[in-house]
C-alpha positions in Angstrom: 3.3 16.6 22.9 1.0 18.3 20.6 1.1 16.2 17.0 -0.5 17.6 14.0 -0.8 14.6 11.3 -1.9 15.3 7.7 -3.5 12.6 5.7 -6.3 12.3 2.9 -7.3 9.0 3.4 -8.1 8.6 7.0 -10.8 6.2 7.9 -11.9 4.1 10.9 -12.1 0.3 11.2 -15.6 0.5 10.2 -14.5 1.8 6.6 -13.5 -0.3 4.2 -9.6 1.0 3.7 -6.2 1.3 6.0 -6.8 2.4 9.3 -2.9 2.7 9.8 -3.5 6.5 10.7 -6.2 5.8 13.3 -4.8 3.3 14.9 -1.7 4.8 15.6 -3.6 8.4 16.6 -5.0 6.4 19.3 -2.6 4.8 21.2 -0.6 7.9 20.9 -3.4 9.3 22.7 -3.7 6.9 25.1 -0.4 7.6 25.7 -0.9 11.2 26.8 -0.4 12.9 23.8 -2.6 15.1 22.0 -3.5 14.1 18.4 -4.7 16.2 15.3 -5.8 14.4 12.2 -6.4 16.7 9.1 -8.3 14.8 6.6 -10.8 14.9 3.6 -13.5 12.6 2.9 -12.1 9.2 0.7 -15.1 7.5 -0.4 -13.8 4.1 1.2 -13.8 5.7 4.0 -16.5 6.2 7.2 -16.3 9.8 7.4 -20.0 11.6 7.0 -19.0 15.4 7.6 -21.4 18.0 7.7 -20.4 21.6 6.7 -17.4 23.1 5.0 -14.7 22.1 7.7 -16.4 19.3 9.9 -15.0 18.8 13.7 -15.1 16.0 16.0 -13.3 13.7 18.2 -12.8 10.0 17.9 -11.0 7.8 20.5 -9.8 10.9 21.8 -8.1 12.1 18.2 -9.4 15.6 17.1 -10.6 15.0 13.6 -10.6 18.1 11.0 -12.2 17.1 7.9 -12.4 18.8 4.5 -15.7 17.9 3.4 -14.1 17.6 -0.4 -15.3 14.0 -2.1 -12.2 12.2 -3.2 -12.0 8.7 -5.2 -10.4 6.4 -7.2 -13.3 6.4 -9.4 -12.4 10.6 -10.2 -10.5 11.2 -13.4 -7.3 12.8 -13.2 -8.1 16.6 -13.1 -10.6 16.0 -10.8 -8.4 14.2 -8.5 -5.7 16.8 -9.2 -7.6 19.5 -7.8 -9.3 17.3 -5.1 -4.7 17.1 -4.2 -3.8 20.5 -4.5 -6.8 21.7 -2.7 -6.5 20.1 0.5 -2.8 20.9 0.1 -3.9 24.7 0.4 -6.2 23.8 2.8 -3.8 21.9 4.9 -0.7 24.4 4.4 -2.8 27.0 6.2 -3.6 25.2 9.1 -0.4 24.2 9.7 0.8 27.8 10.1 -2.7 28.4 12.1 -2.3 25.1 14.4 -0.5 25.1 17.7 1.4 21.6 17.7 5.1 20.5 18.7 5.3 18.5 15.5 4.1 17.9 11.9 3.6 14.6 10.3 2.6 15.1 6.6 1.3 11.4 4.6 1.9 11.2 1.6 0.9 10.1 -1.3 -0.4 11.9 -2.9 3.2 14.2 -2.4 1.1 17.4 -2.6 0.2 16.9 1.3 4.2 17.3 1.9 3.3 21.2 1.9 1.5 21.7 5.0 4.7 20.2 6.4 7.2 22.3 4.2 5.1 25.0 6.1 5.2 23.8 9.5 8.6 24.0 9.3 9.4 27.1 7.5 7.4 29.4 9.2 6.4 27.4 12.7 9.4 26.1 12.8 8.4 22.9 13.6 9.6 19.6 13.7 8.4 17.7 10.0 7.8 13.9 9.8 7.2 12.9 5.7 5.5 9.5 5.9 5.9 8.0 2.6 3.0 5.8 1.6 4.2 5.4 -1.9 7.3 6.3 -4.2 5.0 8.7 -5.6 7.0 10.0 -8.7 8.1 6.6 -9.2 5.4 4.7 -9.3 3.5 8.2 -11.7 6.3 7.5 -14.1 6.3 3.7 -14.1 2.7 3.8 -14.0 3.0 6.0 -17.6 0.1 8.5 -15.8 2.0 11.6 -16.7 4.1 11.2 -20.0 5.9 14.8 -19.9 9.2 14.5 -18.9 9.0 17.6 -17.6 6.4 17.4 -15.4 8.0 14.2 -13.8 11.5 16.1 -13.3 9.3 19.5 -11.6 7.9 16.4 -9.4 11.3 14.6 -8.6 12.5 17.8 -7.4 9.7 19.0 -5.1 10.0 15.3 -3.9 13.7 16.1 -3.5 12.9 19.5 -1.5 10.6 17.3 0.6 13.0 14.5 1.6 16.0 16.8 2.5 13.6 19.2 4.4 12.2 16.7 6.5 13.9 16.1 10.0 13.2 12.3 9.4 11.2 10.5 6.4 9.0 7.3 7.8 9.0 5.2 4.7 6.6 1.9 4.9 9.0 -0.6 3.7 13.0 -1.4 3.9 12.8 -1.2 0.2 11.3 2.1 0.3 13.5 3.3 2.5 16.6 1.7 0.5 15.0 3.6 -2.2 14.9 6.8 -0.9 18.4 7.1 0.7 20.3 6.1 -2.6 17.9 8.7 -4.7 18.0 11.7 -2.6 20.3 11.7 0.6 17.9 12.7 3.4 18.5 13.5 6.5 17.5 10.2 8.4 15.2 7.6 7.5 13.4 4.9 9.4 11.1 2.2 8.5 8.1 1.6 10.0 5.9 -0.6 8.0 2.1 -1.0 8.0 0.7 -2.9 10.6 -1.1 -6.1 12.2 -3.7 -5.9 14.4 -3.6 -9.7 15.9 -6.0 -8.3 19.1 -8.5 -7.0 16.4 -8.4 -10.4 14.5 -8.3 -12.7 17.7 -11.4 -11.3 19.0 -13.0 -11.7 16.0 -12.2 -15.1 15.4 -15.1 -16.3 17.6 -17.6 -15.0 15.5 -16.8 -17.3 12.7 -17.1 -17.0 9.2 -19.4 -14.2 7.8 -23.2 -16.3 6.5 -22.1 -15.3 3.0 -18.7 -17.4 3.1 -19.5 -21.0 1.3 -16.3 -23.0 2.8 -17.6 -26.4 3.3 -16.0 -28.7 0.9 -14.4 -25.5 -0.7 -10.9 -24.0 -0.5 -11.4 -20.5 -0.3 -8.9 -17.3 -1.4 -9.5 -13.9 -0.9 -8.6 -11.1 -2.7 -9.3 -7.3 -1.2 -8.5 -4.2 -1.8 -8.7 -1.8 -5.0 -9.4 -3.6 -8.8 -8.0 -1.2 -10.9 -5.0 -1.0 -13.3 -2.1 -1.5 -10.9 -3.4 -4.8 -9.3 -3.5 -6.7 -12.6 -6.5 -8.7 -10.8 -7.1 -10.0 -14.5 -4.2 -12.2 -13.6 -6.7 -13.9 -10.9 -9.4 -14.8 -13.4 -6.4 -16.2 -15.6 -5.3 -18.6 -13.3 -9.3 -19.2 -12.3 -9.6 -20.7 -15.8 -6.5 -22.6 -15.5 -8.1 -24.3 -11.9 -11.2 -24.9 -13.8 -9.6 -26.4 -16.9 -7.2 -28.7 -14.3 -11.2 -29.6 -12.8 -10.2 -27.9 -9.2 -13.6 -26.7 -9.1 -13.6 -27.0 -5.0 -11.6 -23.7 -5.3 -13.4 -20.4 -4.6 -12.0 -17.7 -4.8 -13.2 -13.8 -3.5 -12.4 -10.6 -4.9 -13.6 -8.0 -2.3 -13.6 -4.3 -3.0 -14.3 -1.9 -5.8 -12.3 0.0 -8.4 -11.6 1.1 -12.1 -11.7 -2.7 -13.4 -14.1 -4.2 -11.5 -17.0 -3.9 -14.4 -14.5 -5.4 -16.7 -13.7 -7.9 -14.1 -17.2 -8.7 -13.3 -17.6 -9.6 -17.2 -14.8 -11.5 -18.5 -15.9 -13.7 -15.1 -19.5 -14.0 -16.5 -18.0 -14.7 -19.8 -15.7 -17.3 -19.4 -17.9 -19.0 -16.9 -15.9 -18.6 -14.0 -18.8 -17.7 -11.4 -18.7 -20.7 -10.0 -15.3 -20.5 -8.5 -14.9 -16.5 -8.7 -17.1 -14.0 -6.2 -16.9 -10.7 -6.5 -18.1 -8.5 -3.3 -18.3 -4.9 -3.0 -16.2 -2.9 -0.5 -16.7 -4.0 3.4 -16.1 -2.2 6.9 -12.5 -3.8 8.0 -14.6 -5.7 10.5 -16.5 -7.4 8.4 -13.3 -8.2 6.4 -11.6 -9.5 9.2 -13.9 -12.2 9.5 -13.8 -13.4 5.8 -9.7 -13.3 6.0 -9.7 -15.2 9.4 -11.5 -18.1 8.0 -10.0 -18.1 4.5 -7.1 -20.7 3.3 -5.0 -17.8 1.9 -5.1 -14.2 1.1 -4.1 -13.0 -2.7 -1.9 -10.2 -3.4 -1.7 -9.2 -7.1 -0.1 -6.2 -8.6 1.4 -5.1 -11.6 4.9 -6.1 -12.8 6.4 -3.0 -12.4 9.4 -2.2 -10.2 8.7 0.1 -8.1 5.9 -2.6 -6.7 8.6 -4.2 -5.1 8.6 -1.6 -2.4 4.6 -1.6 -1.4 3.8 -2.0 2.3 -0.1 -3.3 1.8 -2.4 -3.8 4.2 -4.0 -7.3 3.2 0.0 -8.4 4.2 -0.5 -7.3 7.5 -4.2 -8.5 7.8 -2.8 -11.8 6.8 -0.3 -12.2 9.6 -2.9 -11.0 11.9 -5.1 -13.7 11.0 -2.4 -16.1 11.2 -3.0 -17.6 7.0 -0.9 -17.8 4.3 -0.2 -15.0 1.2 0.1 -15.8 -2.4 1.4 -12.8 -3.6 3.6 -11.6 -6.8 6.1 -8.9 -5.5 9.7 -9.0 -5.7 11.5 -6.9 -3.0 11.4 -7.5 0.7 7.8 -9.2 0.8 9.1 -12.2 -1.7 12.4 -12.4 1.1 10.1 -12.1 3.9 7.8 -15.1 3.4 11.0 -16.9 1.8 12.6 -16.7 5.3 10.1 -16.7 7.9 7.7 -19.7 5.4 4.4 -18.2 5.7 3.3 -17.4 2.1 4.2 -18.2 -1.8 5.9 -15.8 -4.8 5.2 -16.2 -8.1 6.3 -13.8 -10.7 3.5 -10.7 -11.4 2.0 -11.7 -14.7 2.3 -15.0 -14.6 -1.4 -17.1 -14.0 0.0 -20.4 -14.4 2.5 -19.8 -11.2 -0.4 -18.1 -9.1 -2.8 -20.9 -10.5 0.2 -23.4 -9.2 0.2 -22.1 -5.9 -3.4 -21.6 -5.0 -3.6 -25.2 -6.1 -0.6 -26.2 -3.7 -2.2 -24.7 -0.9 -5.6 -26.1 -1.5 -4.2 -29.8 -1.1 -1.2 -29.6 0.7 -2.8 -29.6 4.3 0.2 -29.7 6.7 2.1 -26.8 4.5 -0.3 -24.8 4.8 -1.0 -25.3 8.7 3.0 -24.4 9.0 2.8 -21.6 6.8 -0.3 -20.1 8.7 1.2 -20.7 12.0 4.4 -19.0 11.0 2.4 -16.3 9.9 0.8 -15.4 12.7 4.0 -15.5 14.7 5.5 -13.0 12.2 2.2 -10.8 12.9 2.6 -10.9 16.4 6.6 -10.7 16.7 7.4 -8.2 14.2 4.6 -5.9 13.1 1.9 -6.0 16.0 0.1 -2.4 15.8 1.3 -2.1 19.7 4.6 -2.6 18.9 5.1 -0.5 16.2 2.6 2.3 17.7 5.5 2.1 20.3 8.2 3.0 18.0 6.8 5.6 15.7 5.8 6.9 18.9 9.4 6.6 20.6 10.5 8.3 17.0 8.5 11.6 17.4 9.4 11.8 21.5 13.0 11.6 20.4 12.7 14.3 17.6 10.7 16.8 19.6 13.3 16.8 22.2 
């Protein structure tokens, strides 16, 4: 089978964002298959194209990238025309492209095109793999404040779902979401994943030189700092540690974004360098290693309700590292480490709960040796990368037939 897989944000483990794309590219090409991945250049990412339209192969996947810069960092017209041009871009090689079968990423939605395309004119078989609830969270997120431009996007997003022969959504709340809003044809979950091999074989390597954990409880935080993670809420409960004198408590905020300056200041303000580290953006690696040998990993977002659907990937690294998550989502990831005991909620917003709970974990030994234990079993039993490689795999076979 010939699959053609659309997605902006590709990188490889050693970037420093989700390699759900690559990971899955390969075993599908180990499998026999033969992979396409149509990607521009993320700047989290370990792409260093040369030219125009830069080819090569890695682990076997044939990698087309746009050499167009895009990043968080942009503003929004830039990153608007950084979308629609690799949608035009992508919609044409999908009608150029021999391939069996079309899998179109999304967010941004814009990428939904080249599939549209596939399908119109190849007549193709179309996979939309949602990422996001992308007018959702745009609305809730108050990024575009005309109605009408939210109601043009609901209904390309509409046109989108009920085109597709089957929409992958990244969460059971997602996918909840998505059948009561637009009636598609068939959805399946299939969330992000863990890669327990990855983090095993790392584990011998110990903590990275930079990680002070003697005598100190240590948290880590990765991922994006900008306005939808609320990391201020972090800092919050930092002061509330230091004011209860839980000064053994460090915790790590690795990655980059929108807030980090701001961050980085308040932090230097209210004194909290002693217990608060900020680190710039690392290969996933490199981050392995900090999260294997951490007490628990953070998960902070905004209180907003479509947040209860996210799939992140510092969940999954979590499990695959066998520690707990303190995290502050409401959906399926609050019912999930509920049932299966391998993390803490507390409500978004609130730093006294998240300042509670880091301090629970800290002392609280024999909890948090269950709750780690558990969560590597939920890594390894329910969202191993070779198990759910295996079924989005088992999904395309069955719709190409």
């Amino acid at each position: 089978m010939k699959i053609l897989y659309f997605y902006q944000y590709f990188s490889t483990s050693k970037g420093s964002w989700g390699t759900r794309a690559f990971e899955f590219s390969k075993r599908w090409v180990q499998a026999g298959h033969e992979v396409t991945v149509v990607t521009c250049v993320y700047d989290k990412s370990d792409l260093s194209p040369s030219g125009l339209i830069h080819r090569e192969k890695i682990e076997g996947i044939n990698l087309v990238v746009l050499n167009l810069k895009l990043s968080n960092k942009h503003g929004r017209i830039v990153r608007g025309f950084t979308f629609l041009a690799f949608s035009l871009f992508a919609g044409i090689f999908s009608i150029l492209k021999s391939c069996d079968l079309v899998i179109a990423s999304s967010g941004p939605l814009t990428v939904a095109f080249a599939g549209l395309l596939a399908k119109w004119i190849r007549r193709r078989k179309f996979v939309l793999e949602v990422r996001d609830l992308f007018s959702e969270g745009i609305e809730q997120l108050g990024l575009i404040q005309k109605a009408s431009i939210v109601s043009l996007l609901r209904r390309f997003e509409a046109l989108c779902y009920r085109s597709a022969d089957c929409t992958v959504a990244l969460s059971p709340s997602m996918a909840e979401w998505i059948v009561r809003s637009y009636q598609p044809k068939r959805v399946e979950s299939i969330p992000n994943a863990s890669d327990c091999e990855f983090f095993d074989e790392l584990k011998r390597l110990g903590p990275p030189p930079e990680m002070i954990s003697k005598d100190k409880r240590t948290f880590v935080y990765s991922g994006t700092l900008g306005l939808a993670n609320h990391c201020d809420q972090i800092l919050t409960a930092a002061q509330k540690l230091k004011a209860w004198g839980e000064e053994d408590i460090l915790i790590y905020l690795i990655g980059d974004g929108k807030e980090k300056r701001d961050l980085e200041k308040k932090a230097g303000q209210e004194q909290l360098l002693g217990m608060i580290r900020f680190l710039p953006p690392i290969p996933k690696e490199d981050l392995a290693l900090w999260i294997n040998h951490c007490d628990a990993v953070l998960l902070v977002l905004k209180n907003l309700k479509v947040f209860d659907t996210v799939s992140p990937n510092k969940l999954f690294d979590a499990f695959a590292a066998g520690v707990p998550v303190i995290q502050t989502t409401q959906g399926w990831i609050r019912t999930l480490l509920q049932v299966e005991n391998c993390g803490i909620t507390t409500e978004p917003g609130d730093p006294d709960g998240l300042a509670n709970a880091i301090q629970y974990l800290a002392h609280n030994y024999e909890d948090r040796k269950t709750m780690s234990a558990n969560s590597l079993k939920v890594g390894r039993e329910r969202f191993d990368r070779n198990l759910l490689s295996r079924k989005y795999l088992d999904l395309l076979e069955e719709l190409k037939l």
